[in-house]
N, C-alpha and C positions, 0 to 999 in steps of 0.2 A: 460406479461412483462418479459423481460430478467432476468434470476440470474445472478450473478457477472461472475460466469464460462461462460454463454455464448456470454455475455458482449467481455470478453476478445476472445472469439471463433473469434467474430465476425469482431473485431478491427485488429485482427492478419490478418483478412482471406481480410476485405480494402485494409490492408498494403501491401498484398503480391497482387493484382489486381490494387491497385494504389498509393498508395507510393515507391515502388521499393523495398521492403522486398524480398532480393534474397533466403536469408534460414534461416528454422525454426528448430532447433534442442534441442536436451538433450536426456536424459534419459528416455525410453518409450514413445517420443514425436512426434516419427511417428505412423503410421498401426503395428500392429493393437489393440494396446490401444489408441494412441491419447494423452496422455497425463496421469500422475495418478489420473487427478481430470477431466478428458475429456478437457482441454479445449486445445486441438489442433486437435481435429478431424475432418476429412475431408478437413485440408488446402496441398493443393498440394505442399508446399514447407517445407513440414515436415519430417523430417528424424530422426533416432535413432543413439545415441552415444553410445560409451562402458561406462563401471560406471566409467567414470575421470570429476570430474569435473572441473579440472585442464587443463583435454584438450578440455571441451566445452568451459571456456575462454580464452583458447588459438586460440581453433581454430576461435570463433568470434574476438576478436583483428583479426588475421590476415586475414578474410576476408574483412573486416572494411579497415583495412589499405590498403589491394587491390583493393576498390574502391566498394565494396558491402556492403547490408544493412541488417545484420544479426541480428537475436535476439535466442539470445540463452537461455538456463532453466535451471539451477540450481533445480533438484526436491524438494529439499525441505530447507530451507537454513541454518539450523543445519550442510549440507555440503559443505558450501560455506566457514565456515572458512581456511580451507588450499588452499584458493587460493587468500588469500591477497595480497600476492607480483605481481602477475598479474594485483589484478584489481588495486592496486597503481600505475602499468605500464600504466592501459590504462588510469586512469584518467590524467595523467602527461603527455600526447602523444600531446595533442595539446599547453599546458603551454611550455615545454621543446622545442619544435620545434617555438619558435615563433611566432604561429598564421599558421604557414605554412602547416600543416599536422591537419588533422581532425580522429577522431576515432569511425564512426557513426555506435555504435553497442547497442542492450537492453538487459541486461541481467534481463531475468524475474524467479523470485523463491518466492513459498509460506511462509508465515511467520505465528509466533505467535502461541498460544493455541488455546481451542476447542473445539479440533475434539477427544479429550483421547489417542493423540501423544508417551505420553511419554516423558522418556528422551531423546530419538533419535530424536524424530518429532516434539518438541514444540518452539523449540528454538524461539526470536527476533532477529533482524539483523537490526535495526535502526540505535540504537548507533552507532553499529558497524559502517554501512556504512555511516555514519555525520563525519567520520573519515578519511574518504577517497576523497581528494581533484581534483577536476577536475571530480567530477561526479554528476549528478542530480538523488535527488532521490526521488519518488514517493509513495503511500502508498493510494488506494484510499477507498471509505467507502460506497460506493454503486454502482450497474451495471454500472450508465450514467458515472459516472467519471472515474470508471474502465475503460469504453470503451472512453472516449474523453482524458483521464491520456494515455492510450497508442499510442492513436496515435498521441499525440505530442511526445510521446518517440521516434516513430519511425522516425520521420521526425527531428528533435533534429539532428546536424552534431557533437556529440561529447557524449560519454558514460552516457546512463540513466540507472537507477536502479530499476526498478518496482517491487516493495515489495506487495505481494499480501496474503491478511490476509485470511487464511483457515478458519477460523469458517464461514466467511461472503461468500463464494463461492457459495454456494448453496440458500441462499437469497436472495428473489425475491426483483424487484424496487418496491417502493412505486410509489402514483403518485405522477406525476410532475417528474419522473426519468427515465423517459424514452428514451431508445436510437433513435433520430430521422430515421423513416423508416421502425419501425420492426413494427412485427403483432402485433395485442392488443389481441389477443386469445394466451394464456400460451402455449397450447398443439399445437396449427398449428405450433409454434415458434420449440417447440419440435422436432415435426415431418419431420420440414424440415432442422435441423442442428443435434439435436442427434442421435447419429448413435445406432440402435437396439442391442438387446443381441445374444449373437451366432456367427455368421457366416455374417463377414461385405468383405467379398472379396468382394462384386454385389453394395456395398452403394455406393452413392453419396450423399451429400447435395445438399439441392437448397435452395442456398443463400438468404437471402430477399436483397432488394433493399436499405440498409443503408443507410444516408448519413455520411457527416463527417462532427466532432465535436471535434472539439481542444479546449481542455482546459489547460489552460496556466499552463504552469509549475512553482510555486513560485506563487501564486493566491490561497490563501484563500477562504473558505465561510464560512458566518454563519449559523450555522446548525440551531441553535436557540434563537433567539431575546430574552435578555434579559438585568436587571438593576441594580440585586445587587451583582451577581459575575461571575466572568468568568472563564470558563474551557478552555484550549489549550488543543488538542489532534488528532487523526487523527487512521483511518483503523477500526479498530472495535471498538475502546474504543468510536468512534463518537456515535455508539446507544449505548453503555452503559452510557455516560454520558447523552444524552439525557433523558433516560430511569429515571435515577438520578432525571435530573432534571421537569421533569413531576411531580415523587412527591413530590418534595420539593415545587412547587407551591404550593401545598393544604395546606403549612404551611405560603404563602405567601412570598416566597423567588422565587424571580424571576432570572436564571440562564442564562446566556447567552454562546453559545457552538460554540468556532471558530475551525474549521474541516482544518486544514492549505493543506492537502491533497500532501504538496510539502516538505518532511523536509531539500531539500537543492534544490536548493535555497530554503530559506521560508520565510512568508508574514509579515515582522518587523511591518507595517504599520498599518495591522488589530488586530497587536497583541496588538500593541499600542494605538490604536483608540479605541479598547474594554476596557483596563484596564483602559485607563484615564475613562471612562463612569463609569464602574461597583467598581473601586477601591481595589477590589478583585482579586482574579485570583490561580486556581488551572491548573498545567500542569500536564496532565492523561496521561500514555502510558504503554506497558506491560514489557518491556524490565527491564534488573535488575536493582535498582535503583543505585549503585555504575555504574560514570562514565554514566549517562546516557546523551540521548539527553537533556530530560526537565533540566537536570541541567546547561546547559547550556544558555538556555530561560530564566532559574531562574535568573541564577545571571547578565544576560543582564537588566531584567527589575529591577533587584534589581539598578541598576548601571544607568540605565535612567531616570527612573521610581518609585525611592525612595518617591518623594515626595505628587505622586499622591494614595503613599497605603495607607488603613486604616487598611489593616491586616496584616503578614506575607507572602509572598509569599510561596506556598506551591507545594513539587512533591508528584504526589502517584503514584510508579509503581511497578515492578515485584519484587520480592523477591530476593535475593541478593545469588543465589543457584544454583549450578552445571546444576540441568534442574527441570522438569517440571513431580511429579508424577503421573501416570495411575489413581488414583482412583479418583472420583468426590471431594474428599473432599480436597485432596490434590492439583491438580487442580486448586481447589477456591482458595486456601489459598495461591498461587503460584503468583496468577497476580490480579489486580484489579477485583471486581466485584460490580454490584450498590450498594451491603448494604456498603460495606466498602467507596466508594466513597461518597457516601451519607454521612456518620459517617465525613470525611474530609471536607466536604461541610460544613455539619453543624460547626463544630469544625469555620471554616473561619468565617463564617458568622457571628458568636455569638462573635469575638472578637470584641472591645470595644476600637476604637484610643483612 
């Protein structure tokens, strides 16, 4: 079964074969790296930018607005902050014209902790981008929805955001997540899309035979059926809160985990349907907890949803800190991890309307 990395390989390499994806660009994003985490290797409409990523979204806006289907890479999104007022421009290009002009571009960039980033490489960019009006944005939590999450980006006539969580790249599917079409042998899957060490001037892929898989943008799932609280979260905190909730079973706390996978649009309805059931509800995400997303959710459900709580509504997220230290310990102590979530859980649970 696909990792998340190949997931996206695979969704990009449809797009450009049958969605109209005219070009693939950013930073290291053609021959002969492919991408810094591989996953644009071997798609023929990949090409390398100079380090601006001011003019990777420049130059997608303006091929978007020429009538091409661009998706452009921010490498890592720690540098995507200096180019706000661009993507402000493109989320506003179809609001501001009326309906009359569309801006059908994806800008795709890795998110979140890990991989031992650092302060350069750890960043979130959620918040961030829930800020940014006239754009969708995505964040998915395993291969099938990385690859069915993108290619509704592509096909999308007006700017998506595809936030893709680097710790989860390399994360193979479970079952039940599989990309419809690809091989069920790990290593054939390999062998015929990752390109070897050395000397890839001679490579080709051969493609498997995919099909396509749109997964709705703004479309929840529940990750895990449950009765006495609920988690909201989405990208990687979906297996750490799962993880969470596994042991809190063995105390008899049955958790329920809505994976929203879309945070703009996102799934009021699921969030709603859950909390009125479970009466609980933690929202989980990495980003700093000043000004974040969940706080938002928070005070939504606080404002509709007062009278179905029995607890306080609750956020747990990132640490409220310039970035993200190298050492394991610091690391931990930066963003969520299941003992702390846990520690939050229980704390909900045990309150007493």
């Amino acid at each position: 079964m696909a990792t998340m990395v190949q997931a996206i390989r695979l969704a990009l390499h449809v797009g450009e074969e049958r969605l109209g994806v005219t070009d693939i660009f950013g930073e290291d994003v053609g021959p002969p790296l492919g991408g810094v985490f591989t996953q644009t290797q071997g798609l023929k409409t990949a090409w390398n930018t100079p380090l601006d990523e001011r003019g990777v979204v420049g130059m997608a806006m303006g091929l978007a607005l020429a009538g091409q289907r661009p998706v452009g890479e921010i490498q890592f999104c720690d540098y995507a902050f200096n180019t706000i007022d661009l993507l402000k421009l493109a989320g506003g290009v179809c609001w501001s014209s009326y309906g009359d002009f569309n801006c059908p571009m994806v800008l795709m960039t890795p998110v979140g902790a890990g991989i031992r980033g650092s302060i350069y490489h750890s960043h979130s960019f959620d918040a961030q981008a829930s800020r940014l009006p006239g754009w969708k944005i995505v964040m998915p939590s395993n291969p099938k929805d990385a690859y069915g999450l993108l290619l509704s980006a592509i096909v999308d006539p007006n700017p998506v955001m595809y936030l893709a969580p680097k710790a989860l790249l390399r994360v193979k599917a479970r079952p039940g997540e599989e990309i419809p079409g690809e091989p069920g042998d790990d290593k054939a899957l390999s062998k015929m899309i990752d390109a070897p060490l050395g000397d890839r001037s001679a490579w080709r892929p051969d493609w498997p035979k995919v099909e396509d898989l749109f997964v709705e943008i703004g479309k929840a799932r529940v990750a895990r059926v449950g009765r006495h609280v609920t988690v909201v979260t989405y990208g990687r905190d979906v297996n750490v809160a799962v993880a969470a909730a596994d042991d809190l079973a063995k105390d008899g706390v049955d958790v329920e985990v809505i994976d929203l996978r879309s945070i703009h649009p996102y799934d009021w309805d699921a969030i709603k349907a859950s909390v009125k059931k479970t009466n609980r509800v933690l929202f989980l995400n990495e980003d700093t907890e000043v000004t974040n997303f969940g706080e938002h959710l928070l005070r939504r459900t606080v404002e509709e949803l007062f009278y179905e709580l029995h607890a306080p509504p609750r956020l747990h997220a990132g640490a409220h800190i310039p970035g993200i230290g190298l050492a394991d310990n610091l690391e931990h102590a930066s963003v969520p991890q299941k003992d702390s979530v846990l520690a939050v859980l229980r704390e909900i649970v045990a309150h007493v309307p």
